[in-house]
N, C-alpha and C positions, 0 to 999 in steps of 0.2 A: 357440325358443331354449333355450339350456339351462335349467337351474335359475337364478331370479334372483336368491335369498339365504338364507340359512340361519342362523336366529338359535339358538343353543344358551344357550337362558335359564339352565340350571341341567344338573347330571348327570342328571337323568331328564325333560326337556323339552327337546322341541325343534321349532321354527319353519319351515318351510319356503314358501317364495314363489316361483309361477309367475309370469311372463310367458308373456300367449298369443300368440306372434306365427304360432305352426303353423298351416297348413290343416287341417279337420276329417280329410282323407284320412293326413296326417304324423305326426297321431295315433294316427288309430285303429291305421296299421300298428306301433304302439309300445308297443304295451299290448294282453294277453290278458284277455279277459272272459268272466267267467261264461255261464250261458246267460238269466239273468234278471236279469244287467245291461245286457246286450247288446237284449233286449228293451225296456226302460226307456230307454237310449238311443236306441233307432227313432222311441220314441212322443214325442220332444221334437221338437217344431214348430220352436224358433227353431237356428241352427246353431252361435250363440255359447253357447248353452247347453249345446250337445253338447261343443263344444271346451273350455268351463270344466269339463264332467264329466270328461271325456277327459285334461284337464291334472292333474285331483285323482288317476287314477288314475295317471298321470305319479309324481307326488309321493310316496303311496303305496309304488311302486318303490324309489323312493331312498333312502327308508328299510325297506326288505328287505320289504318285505310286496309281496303280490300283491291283485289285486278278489277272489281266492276270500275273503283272508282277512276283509274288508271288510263287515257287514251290517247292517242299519238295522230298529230295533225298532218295533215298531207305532206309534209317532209319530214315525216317522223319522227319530229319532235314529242318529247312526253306532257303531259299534263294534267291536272287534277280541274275537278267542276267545281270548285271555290279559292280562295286569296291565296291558296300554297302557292308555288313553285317547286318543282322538283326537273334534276337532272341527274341521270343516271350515265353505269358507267362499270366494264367491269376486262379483269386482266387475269388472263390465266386462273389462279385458281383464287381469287379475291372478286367481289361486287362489292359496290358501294352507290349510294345515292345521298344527293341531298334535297332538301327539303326547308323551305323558306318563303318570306311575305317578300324577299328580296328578288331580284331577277338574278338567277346563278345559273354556273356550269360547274360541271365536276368530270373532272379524268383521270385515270390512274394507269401506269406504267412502268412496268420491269423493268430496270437500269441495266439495258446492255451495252455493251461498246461495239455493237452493230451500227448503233443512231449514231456514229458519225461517220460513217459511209452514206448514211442520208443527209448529212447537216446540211448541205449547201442548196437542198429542196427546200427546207423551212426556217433558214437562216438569211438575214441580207444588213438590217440593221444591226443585228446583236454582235454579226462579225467585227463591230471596232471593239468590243470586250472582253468576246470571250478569246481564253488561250489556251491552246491544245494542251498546256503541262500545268499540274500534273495531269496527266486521263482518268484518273476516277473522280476530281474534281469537274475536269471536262462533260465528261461523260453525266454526272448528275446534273450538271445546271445547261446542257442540250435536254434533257428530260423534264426539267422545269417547265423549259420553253415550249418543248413539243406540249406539254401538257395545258401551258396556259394559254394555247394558242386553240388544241383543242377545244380548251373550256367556253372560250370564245364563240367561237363554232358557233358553238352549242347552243349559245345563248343568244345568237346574232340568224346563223342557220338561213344564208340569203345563199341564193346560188351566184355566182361566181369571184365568193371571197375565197385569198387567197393567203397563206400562210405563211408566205416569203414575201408578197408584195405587201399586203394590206394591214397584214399587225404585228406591232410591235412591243416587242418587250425589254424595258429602262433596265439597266445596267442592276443587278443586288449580288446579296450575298446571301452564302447556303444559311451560314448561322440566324438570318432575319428572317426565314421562314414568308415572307411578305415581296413581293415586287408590285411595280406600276406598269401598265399595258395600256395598247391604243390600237383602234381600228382605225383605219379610214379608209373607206369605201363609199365611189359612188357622191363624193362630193360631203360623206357624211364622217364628221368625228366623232369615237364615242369612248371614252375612258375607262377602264376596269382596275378594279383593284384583285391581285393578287395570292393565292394565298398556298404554301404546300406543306408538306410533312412525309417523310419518311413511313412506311410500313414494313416490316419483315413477319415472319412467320417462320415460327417454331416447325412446322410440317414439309416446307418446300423451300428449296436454297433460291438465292436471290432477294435481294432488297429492291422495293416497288417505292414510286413515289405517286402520290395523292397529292393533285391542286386542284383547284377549287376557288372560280371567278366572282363576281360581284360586279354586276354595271352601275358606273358611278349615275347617277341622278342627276340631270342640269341644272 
């Protein structure tokens, strides 16, 4: 299908969400690839992974760039050869990326009540807040978490930060859309600002959440 949404956070951010409902073949003829991206897509085993790859480079498109433009630094981190920023990011049958003069991260994930049989991996601060009742309240805002912790990651991408020790996410609510986070690592503190939203899709049951970081500035 086409593009499924396009959130223009600010004048130099912006949000863009696939739905994958294409065949891997509907893609591929959609999108030019390099010749060592084209090889990295051969070598993925499952197909939904190829067409979540194949959708990013979709995306990419749409907002003027090409896979030349596209390449990933020794921890595989992504990035463009001028002032963008981009972080990528994709869940089941959804991709998305963003794209900014800002330093960001973006992750997205399917609200199960599996993640709290994990909480207590990526949880330690947040536990004087949050409250197991009701559980689909629970259940979304461990999905925040996981997500803003991800997007962290992403943006930080040092090896041995850790998800329960090293960041943390301040107390919000589902309705503000917005929370405040904090690394610290390593003797370093670095503040992010927060930000998420709901997805659902007409095509495939389950409601996904999109957040999407911002490193504050000294």
């Amino acid at each position: 299908m086409p593009l499924y949404k396009t959130i223009q956070f600010n004048e130099t951010t912006k949000i863009l969400i696939w739905e994958i409902t294409e065949s891997f073949d509907e893609l591929l003829g959609k999108v030019v690839l390099k010749e060592k991206t084209q090889l990295r897509l051969n070598g993925m085993k499952s197909q939904m992974h190829q067409r979540a790859f194949l959708s990013v480079r979709m995306l990419i498109q749409e907002m003027g760039f090409t896979d030349h433009d596209l390449h990933y630094d020794e921890f595989g981190k992504p990035y463009f050869d001028c002032h963008n920023y981009i972080s990528i990011t994709h869940s089941y049958h959804f991709a998305a990326i963003i794209v900014s003069h800002e330093t960001v991260g973006i992750d997205m994930e399917l609200q199960r009540e599996k993640i709290i049989r994990i909480a207590d991996k990526f949880t330690d601060f947040e536990c004087d807040y949050l409250k197991p009742d009701p559980i689909e309240e629970y259940v979304k805002k461990l999905t925040v978490i996981w997500g803003a912790k991800e997007a962290i990651f992403k943006i930080r991408n040092e090896k041995g930060i850790s998800f329960k020790d090293h960041i943390k996410v301040e107390d919000f609510s589902l309705n503000k859309n917005q929370a405040e986070a904090s690394l610290h690592f390593d003797d370093l503190v670095k503040d992010f600002e927060v930000h998420y939203n709901e997805i659902k899709s007409d095509n495939f049951e389950g409601q996904f959440t999109l957040v999407y970081a911002f490193e504050k500035q000294d």
